[in-house]
N, C-alpha and C positions, 0 to 999 in steps of 0.2 A: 019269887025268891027274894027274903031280906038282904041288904049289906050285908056281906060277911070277910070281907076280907079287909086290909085298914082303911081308914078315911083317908077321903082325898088331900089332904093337908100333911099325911103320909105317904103317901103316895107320890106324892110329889119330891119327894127329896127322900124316895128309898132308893138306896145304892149297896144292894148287900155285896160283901164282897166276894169276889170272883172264885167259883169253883170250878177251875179248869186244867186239866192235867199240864206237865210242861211243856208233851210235845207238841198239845193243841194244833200250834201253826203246821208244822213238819209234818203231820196227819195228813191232814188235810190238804196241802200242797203235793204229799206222795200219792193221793191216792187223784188228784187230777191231773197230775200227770200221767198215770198211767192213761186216762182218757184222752189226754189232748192230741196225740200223734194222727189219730183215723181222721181223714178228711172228718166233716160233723155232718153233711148230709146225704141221706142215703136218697130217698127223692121224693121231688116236690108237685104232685097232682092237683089239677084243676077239677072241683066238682060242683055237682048242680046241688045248689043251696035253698032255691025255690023264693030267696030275694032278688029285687032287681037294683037294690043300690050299695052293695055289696058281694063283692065278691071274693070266693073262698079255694084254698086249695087244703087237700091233705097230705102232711108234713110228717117224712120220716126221718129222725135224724140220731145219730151215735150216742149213747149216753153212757154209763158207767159198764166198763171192761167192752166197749163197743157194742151192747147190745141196741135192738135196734128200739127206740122208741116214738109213740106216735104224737101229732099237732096237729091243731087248726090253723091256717092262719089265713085270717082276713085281711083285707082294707078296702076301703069307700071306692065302689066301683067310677071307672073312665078318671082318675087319678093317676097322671102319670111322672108327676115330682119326687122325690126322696121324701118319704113323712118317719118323723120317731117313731119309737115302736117300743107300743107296750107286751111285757112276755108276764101274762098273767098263769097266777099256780094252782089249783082247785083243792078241794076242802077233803077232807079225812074219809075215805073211803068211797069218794067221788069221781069218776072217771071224766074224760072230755066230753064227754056227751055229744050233741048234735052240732053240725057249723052253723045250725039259727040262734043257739040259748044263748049268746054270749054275746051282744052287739051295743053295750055301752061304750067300751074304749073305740070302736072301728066309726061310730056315729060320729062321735069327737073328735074324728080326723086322722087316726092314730091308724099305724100297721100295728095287726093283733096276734099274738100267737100264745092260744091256748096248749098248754103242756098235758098229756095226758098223766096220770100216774101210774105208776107200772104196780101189779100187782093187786089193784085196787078198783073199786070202779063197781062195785059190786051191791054197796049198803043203799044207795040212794041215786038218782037222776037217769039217765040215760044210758050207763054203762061205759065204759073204756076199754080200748085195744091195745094195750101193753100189758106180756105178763112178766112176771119177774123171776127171769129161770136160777135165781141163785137161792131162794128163800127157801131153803134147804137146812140150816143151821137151828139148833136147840130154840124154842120159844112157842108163843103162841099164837092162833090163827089171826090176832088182827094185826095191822102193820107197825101198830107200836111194841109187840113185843117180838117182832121177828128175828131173831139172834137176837136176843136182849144180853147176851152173858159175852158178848164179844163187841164190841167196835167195829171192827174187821169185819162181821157177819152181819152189823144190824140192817134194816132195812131201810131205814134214812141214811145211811153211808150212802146208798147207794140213787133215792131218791135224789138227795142232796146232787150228788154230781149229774145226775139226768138234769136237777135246775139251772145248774151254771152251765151243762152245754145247749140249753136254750135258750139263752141268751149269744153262745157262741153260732145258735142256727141262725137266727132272725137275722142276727146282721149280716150273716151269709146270702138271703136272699136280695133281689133283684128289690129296686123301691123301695129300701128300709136307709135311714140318717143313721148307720153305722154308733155316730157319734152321741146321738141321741136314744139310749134306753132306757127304760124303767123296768121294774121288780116290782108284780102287782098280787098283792092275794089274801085271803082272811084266814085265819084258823088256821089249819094243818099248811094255806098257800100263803097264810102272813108269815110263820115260822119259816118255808122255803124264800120267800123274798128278802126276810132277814140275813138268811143264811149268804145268799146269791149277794148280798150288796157288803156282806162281812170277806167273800172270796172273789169276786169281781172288782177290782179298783176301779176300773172306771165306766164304772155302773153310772148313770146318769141320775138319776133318782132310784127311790124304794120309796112304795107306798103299803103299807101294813096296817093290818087290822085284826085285833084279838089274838096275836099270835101265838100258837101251839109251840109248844118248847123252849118256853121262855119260863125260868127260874123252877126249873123242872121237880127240884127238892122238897121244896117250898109247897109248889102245888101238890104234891104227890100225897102233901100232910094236910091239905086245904080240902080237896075234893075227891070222891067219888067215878066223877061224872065221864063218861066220855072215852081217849084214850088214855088218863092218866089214871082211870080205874081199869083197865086191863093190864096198867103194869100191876098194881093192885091188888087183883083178881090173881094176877101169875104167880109174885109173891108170897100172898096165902097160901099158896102151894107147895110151891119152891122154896121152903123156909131155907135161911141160909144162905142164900143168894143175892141177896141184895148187897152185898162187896161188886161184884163182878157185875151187876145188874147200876149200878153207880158209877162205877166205873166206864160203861160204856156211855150214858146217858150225860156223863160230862164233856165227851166228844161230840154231844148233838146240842151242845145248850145253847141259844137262841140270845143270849146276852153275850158268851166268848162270840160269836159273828160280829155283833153289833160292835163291841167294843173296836173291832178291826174298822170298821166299815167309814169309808171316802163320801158316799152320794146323799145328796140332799134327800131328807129323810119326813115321810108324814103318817102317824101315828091318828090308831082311832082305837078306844077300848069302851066297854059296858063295864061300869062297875058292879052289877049282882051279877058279868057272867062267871057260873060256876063251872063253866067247862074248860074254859084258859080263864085262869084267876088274873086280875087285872092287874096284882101286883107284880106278877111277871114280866106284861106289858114294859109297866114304869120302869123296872129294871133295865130293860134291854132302850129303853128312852133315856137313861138319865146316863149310861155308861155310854149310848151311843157314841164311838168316834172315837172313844177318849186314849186310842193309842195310835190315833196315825196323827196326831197335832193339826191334825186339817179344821177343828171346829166346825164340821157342816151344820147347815142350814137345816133346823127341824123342828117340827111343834106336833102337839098331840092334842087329841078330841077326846074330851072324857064324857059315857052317858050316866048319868048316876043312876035311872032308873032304868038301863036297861042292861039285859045279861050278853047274852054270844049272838045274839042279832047285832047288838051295838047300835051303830046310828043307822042304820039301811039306808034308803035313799038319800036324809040331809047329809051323812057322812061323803056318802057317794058325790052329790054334788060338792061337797069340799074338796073332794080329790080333785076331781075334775078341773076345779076353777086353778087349786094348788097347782098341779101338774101342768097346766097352760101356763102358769107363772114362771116355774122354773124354765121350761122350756123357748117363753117368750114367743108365744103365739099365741 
């Protein structure tokens, strides 16, 4: 796939301006509060993972109107210190899959807690055990159109608050630095780590990659590809709709998070990816912060020749080294 969205010399100093309704904050604030009351864990199993230098448990814990959702959570077996803890968010139709797939952050030292996605879990890997008994609301069957015509109904409202109460779980358990988390994930889980570190203040870090729902508008006239041609796809349909199909999508946008957001911040985009346009990225990078006067600490990877892969493993080893910086270990 050729370049197609602007050069990097654009890219770097795009700051379109904010399309974010006014209640934005109050949204979003009402609707985790309604979460926050329930204890956040329902409970936390030990199981056989079939490694011997890490060990896993299976993590159920309270997410949006209390329902129950599921996790992984590792860390480096016969470890018995307080370690930071990464709460990583998985990709667009991706469920938790297995307690072995996922053993970069637990290698590195880190307590890990994979988030399943509720409703999802279906298109690709392993499968996932959270369903999502509210998707019940006008839209269509993938999770980016589910209640597309409401806020209220969509299915990232509700994704959304399952991500920030896990972060509320991890530091719940036993052997987690409370003080020390990150917000880790690519695509549909760089979009929820965005989110989580725009509603969580004292988020430790966010680490993002290609993230989904970043300058939604933009993309929706850029590509095809992925989830932002299922709004696409609905649209065609649904002639007429796109007021209220707008309106909901400005409550999910992936730059109003960023602009909130307190934690040290590290970006990774593919400029030919056409599935999250990298001009999104830059967007939710360059507004980063820019309303709590805190100035955090943040830089971005750009690949020129690669699309929604991005950097795979050199990115990877960037986090890795990044994320032992901030954290100073």
């Amino acid at each position: 796939m050729p370049a197609f969205d602007l050069p990097l010399r654009e890219l770097e100093d795009h700051r379109p301006d904010p399309q974010e309704p006014p209640d934005f904050t109050e949204f979003w604030q009402a609707t985790l509060k309604e979460a926050a009351p329930a204890e956040v864990l329902v409970s936390v199993r030990p199981v056989e993972n079939g490694l011997r230098l890490t060990d896993s448990w299976d993590i159920t814990f309270r997410g949006f109107a209390g329902d129950p959702v599921r996790a992984w959570f590792s860390r480096p077996a016969g470890v018995r210190d307080p370690l930071p803890a990464v709460v990583e968010y998985a990709g667009y139709g991706r469920g938790r899959g297995l307690p072995h797939e996922r053993l970069t952050w637990v290698n590195a030292g880190y307590a890990h807690l994979l988030m399943d996605n509720r409703g999802q879990g279906d298109q690709y890997g392993n499968g996932g055990h959270t369903p999502d008994p509210h998707a019940t609301a006008p839209g269509g069957p993938g999770p980016a159109v589910r209640g597309l015509l409401s806020p209220y109904d969509h299915h990232y409202r509700r994704l959304i608050t399952d991500a920030v109460r896990a972060v509320a779980a991890v530091r719940a358990l036993p052997g987690v630095d409370a003080s020390r988390t990150a917000a880790v994930g690519n695509s549909q889980g760089g979009g929820l780590a965005l989110a989580v570190a725009g509603l969580v203040p004292d988020l430790a870090a966010a680490v993002v990659t290609a993230p989904l729902l970043c300058g939604i508008r933009r993309a929706l006239d850029l590509t095809d590809a992925g989830p932002y041609g299922e709004i696409a796809a609905y649209l065609s349909v649904h002639r007429g709709a796109e007021h209220d199909a707008y309106r909901t999508l400005s409550y999910l946008e992936g730059v109003s998070f960023a602009r909130r957001a307190h934690a040290p911040a590290h970006f990774g985009v593919g400029l030919r990816d056409t599935v999250c346009p990298p001009s999104g990225a830059y967007a939710a990078f360059n507004r980063y912060g820019e309303l709590t006067g805190a100035s955090p600490r943040k830089e971005i990877h750009a690949y020129p020749f690669n699309g929604h892969e991005g950097g795979e493993a050199v990115q990877v080893r960037r986090q890795l080294d990044w994320l032992r910086g901030v954290f100073g270990i």
